[in-house]
C-alpha positions in Angstrom: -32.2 -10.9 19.6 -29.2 -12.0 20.7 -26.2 -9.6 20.6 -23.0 -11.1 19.3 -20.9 -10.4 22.4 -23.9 -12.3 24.4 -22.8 -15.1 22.0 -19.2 -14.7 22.6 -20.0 -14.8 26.7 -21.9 -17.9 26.1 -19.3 -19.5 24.2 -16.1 -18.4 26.6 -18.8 -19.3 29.8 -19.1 -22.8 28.3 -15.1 -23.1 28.0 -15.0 -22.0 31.9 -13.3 -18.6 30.8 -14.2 -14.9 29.5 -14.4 -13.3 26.5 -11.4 -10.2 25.5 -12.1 -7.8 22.9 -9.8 -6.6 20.5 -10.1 -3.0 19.7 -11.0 -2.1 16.1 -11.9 0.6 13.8 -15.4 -0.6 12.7 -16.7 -3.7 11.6 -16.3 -6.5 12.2 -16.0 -6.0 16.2 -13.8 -9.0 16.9 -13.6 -10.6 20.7 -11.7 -13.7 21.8 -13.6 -16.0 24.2 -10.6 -16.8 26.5 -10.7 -20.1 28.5 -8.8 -20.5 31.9 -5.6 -22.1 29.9 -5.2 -18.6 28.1 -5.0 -20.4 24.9 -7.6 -18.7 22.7 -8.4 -21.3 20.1 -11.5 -19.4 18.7 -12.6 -15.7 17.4 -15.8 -14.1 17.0 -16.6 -11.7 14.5 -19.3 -9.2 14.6 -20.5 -7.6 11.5 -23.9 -6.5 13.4 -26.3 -8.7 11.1 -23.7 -11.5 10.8 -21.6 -13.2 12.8 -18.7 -15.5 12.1 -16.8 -17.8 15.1 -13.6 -19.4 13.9 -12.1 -22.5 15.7 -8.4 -22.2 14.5 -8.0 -24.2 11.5 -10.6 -26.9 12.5 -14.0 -24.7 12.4 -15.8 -21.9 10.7 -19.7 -21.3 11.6 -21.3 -18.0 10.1 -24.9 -17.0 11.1 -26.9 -14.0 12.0 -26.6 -13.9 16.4 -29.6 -15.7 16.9 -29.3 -18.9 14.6 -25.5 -19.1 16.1 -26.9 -19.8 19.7 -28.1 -22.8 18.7 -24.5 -24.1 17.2 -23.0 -22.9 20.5 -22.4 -26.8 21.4 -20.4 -27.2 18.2 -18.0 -24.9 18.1 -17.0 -25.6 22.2 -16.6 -29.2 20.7 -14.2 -28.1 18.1 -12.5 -25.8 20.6 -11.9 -28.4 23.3 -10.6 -30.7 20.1 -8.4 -28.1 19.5 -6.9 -27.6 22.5 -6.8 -31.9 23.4 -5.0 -32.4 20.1 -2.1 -29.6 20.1 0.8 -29.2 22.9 -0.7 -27.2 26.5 2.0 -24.0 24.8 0.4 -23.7 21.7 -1.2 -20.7 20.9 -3.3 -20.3 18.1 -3.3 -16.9 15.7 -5.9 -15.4 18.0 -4.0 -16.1 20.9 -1.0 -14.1 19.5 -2.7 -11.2 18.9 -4.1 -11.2 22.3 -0.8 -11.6 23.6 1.2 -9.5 21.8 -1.3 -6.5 21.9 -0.8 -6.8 25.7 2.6 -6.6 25.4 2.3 -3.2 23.1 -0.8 -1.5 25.0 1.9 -2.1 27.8 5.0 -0.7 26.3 3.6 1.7 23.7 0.7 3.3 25.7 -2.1 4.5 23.2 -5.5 3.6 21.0 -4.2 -0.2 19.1 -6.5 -1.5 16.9 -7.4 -4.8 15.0 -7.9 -5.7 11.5 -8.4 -8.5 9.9 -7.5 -10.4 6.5 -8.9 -13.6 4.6 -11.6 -14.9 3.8 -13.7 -17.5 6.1 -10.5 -18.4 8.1 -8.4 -14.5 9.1 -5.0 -15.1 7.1 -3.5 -13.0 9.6 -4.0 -9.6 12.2 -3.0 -6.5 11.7 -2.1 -4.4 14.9 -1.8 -0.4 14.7 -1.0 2.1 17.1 0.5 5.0 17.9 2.7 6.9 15.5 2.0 4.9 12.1 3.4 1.1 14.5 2.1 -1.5 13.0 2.4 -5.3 13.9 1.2 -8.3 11.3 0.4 -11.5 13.1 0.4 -14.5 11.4 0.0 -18.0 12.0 3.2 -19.2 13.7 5.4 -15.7 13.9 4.6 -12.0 14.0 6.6 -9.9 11.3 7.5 -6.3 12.3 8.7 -4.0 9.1 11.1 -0.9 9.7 12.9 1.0 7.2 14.1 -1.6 4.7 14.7 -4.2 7.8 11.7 -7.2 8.3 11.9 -8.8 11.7 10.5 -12.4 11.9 9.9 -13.0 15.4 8.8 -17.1 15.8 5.5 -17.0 17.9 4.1 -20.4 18.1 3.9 -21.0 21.8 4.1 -19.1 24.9 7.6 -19.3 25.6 8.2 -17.6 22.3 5.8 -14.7 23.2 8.0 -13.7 25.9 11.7 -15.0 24.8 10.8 -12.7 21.8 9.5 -10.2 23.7 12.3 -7.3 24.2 12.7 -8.1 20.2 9.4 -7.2 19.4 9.1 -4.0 21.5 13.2 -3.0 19.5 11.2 -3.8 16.4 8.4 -1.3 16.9 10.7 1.2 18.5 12.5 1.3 15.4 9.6 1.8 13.1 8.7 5.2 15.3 12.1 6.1 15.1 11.6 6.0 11.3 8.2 7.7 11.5 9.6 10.7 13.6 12.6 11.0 10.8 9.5 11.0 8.0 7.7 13.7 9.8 10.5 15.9 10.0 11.6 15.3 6.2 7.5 15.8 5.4 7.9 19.4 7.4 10.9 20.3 4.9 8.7 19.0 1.8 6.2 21.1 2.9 8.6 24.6 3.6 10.1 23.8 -0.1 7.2 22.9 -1.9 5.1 26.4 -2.7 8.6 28.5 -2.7 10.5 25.9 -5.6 6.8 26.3 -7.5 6.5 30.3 -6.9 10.0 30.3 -8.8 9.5 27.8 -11.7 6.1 29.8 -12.5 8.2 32.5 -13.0 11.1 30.9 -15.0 7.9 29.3 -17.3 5.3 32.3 -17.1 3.3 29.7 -16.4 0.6 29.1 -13.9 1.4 26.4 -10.7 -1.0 24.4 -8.3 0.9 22.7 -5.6 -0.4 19.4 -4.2 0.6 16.4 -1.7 -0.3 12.6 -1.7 -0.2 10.5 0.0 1.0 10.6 4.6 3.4 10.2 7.0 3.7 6.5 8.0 7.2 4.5 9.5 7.5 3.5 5.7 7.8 6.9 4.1 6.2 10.6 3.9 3.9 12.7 1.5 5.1 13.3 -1.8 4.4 16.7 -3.6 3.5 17.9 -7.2 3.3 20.5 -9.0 1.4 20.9 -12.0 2.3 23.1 -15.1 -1.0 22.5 -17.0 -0.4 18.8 -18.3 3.3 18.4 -16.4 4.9 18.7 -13.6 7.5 18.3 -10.9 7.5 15.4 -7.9 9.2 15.7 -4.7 9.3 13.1 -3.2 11.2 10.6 -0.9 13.0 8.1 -2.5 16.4 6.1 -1.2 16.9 7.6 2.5 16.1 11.7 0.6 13.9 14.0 -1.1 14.0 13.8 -4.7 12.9 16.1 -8.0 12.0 14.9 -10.5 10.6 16.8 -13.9 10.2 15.9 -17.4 7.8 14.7 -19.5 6.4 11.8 -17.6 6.3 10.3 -14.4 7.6 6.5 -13.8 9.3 3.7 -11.9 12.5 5.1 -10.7 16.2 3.2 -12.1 19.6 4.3 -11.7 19.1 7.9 -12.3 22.1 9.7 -12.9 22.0 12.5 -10.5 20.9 15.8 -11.9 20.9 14.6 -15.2 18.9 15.1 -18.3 19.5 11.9 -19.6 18.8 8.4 -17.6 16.9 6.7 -17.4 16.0 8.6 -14.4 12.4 8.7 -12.3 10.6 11.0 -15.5 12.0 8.8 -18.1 15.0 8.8 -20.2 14.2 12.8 -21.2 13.5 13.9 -18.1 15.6 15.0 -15.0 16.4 13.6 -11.6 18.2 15.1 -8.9 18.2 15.1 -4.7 16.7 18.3 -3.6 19.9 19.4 -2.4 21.4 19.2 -6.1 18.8 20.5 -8.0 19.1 22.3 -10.4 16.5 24.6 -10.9 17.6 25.5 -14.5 17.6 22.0 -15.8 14.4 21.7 -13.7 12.7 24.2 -16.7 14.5 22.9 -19.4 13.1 19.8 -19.0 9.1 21.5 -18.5 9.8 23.1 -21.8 11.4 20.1 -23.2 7.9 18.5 -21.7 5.6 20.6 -22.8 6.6 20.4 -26.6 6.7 17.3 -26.7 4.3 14.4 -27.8 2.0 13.0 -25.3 -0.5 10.1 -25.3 -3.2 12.6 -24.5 -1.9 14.8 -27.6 -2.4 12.0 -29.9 -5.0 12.9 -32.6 -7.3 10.4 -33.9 -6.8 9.6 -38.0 -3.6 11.5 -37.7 -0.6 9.8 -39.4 3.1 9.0 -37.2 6.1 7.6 -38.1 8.0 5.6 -35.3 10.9 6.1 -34.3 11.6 3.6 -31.8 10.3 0.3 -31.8 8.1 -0.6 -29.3 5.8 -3.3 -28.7 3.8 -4.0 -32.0 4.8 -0.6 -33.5 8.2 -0.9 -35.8 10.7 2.0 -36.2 10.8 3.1 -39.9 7.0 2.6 -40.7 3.8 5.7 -40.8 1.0 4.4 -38.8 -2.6 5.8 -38.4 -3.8 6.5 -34.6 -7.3 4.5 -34.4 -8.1 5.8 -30.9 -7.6 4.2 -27.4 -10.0 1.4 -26.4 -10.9 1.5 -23.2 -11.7 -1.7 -21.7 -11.9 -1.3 -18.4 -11.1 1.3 -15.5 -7.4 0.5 -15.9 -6.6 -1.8 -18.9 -7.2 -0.7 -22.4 -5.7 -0.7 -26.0 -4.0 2.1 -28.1 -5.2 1.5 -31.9 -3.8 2.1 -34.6 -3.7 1.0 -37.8 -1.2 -0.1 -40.4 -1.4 0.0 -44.0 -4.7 -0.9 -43.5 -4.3 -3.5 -40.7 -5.0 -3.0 -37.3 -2.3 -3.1 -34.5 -3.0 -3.0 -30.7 -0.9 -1.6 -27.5 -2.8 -3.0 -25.1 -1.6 -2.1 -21.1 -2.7 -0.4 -18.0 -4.2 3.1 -19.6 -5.0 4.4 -16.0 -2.0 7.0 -16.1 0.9 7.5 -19.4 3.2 6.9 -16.3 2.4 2.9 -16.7 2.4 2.3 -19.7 5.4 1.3 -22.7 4.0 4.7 -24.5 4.0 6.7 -21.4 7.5 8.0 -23.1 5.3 8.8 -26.3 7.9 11.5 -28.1 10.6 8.6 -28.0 8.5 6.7 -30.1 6.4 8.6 -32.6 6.2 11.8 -34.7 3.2 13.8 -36.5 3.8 12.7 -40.4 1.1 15.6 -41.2 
């Protein structure tokens, strides 16, 4: 049977070139079949029982190896029609990627690897290497991402590959200067994390695991967590610094007032928010204890009455309603049930964590009648 990179040698020999393979982590294998112009109009993609040849925006042809020898003579059609109707400069997507991985493998020695995204036609090609880089290649430009800056670079023909050039290799050199900054703040997460919990279990009597999620990448670091039973406190970087955060829940940060107990911070209007540099560590168990009092969507009993004391979605402040029970509809989105004077009402929302939801907050809004 006919291997895919056979086909690949076929198809390139046919064009009067070679075939280049791009380096991946597993399937699908991809290689280019290069013809002597060096403008790459195809890609082949090997997923071992299948294999899938695209002609840039003109042809897509999947078949198991051996079926595809046969359609060999097609797609070198639709690849010398590519290349008659478009300028001699033109690159395609593929041709990019070839291009500028030669121009990284160069200037950023190391392992750099291809991924693909889309569905019968790649919507673009990811390129990773060393220390968390990583490149996106997309049809007409190659966008390079570091720290809170997007570079655009315009990569249509070859003249742009290497005007564009020394901007490229500034881009990528700036998102390892931003990886070596989050691997020395995830070294000082690490150093703080098991000494801040050893303390606030003692402050709490109270029992702490320590945990991290999450890695070090060019866009940020490992956050870490510890747990006091159902709570707990979040390092984690946020806005150029390591932040804590404690209370009763865990959200979307905005606008917290720095080491303050009211907000709305990152744990919710009740909760506290501080860089790790201003913490607190008193306020830090004031707001566990304030947290571990308080009314949770996990504490909610079924058949037990509460009144509500903030509006919030379906649920008006003044009245007693009955909690029904959550309805779980699928791995993420469910409803909260509950029942008024007899009538049903429904929160429905993304159940997965209380950090997502309106009644993540759940002692802002209701209180056991009985």
């Amino acid at each position: 049977m006919a291997s895919a990179r056979e086909v690949a040698a076929s198809i390139a020999h046919a064009l009067g070139g070679e075939v280049k393979e791009l380096q991946t982590r597993g399937w699908p294998a991809l290689f280019v079949a290069l013809p002597p112009t060096g403008r790459t109009p195809l890609v082949i993609l090997d997923y071992g029982h299948h294999v899938r040849v695209v002609v840039s925006r003109t042809l897509t042809v999947g078949e198991s190896p051996d079926k595809l020898a046969a359609r060999v003579p097609e797609i070198i059609a639709a690849a010398n029609k590519w290349m008659k109707d478009r300028d001699p400069q033109t690159l395609s997507m593929f041709g990019v990627a070839l291009a500028v991985t030669a121009i990284l493998e160069e200037e950023f020695p190391g392992r750099w690897v291809a991924s693909i995204a889309g569905g019968e036609e790649p919507a673009d090609v990811s390129l990773s290497g060393p220390s968390s880089t990583s490149v996106r290649v997309f049809p007409g430009k190659v966008i390079v991402t570091a720290a809170d800056k997007v570079h655009d670079l315009l990569m249509i023909k070859r003249e742009n590959v290497v005007d564009n050039r020394a901007r490229l290799v500034e881009a990528v050199r700036a998102q390892i200067a931003c990886y070596e900054h989050h691997a020395v703040t995830n070294a000082r997460l690490h150093a703080v994390a098991q000494p801040l919990a050893n303390r606030l279990a003692a402050a709490l009597k109270l029992p702490a695991k320590v945990s991290f999620q999450g890695e070090v990448t060019h866009q940020g670091c490992e956050q870490a967590s510890i747990a006091f039973g159902a709570h707990r406190v979040v390092i984690a970087y946020r806005d150029g610094d390591l932040r804590v955060h404690a209370g009763p829940r865990v959200g979307s940060p905005a606008n917290p007032a720095p080491g303050s107990l009211c907000g709305p911070g990152l744990t919710g209007s009740t909760g506290y928010d501080a860089t790790l540099e201003a913490m607190d560590e008193a306020l830090v168990v004031e707001a566990l204890r304030f947290a571990h009092r308080s009314l949770t969507i996990n504490g909610l009993t079924p058949r037990a009455r509460y009144r509500v004391l903030e509006s919030v979605g379906p649920l008006v402040k003044g009245t007693v309603v009955t909690f029904v029970g959550l309805n779980d509809i699928d791995n993420h989105y469910g409803e909260l049930d509950f029942e008024l004077d007899g009538k049903p009402i429904s929160i429905g929302g993304d159940y997965s964590s209380p950090d997502h939801t309106m009644l993540g907050e759940t002692h802002r809004y209701l209180a056991a009648v009985d």
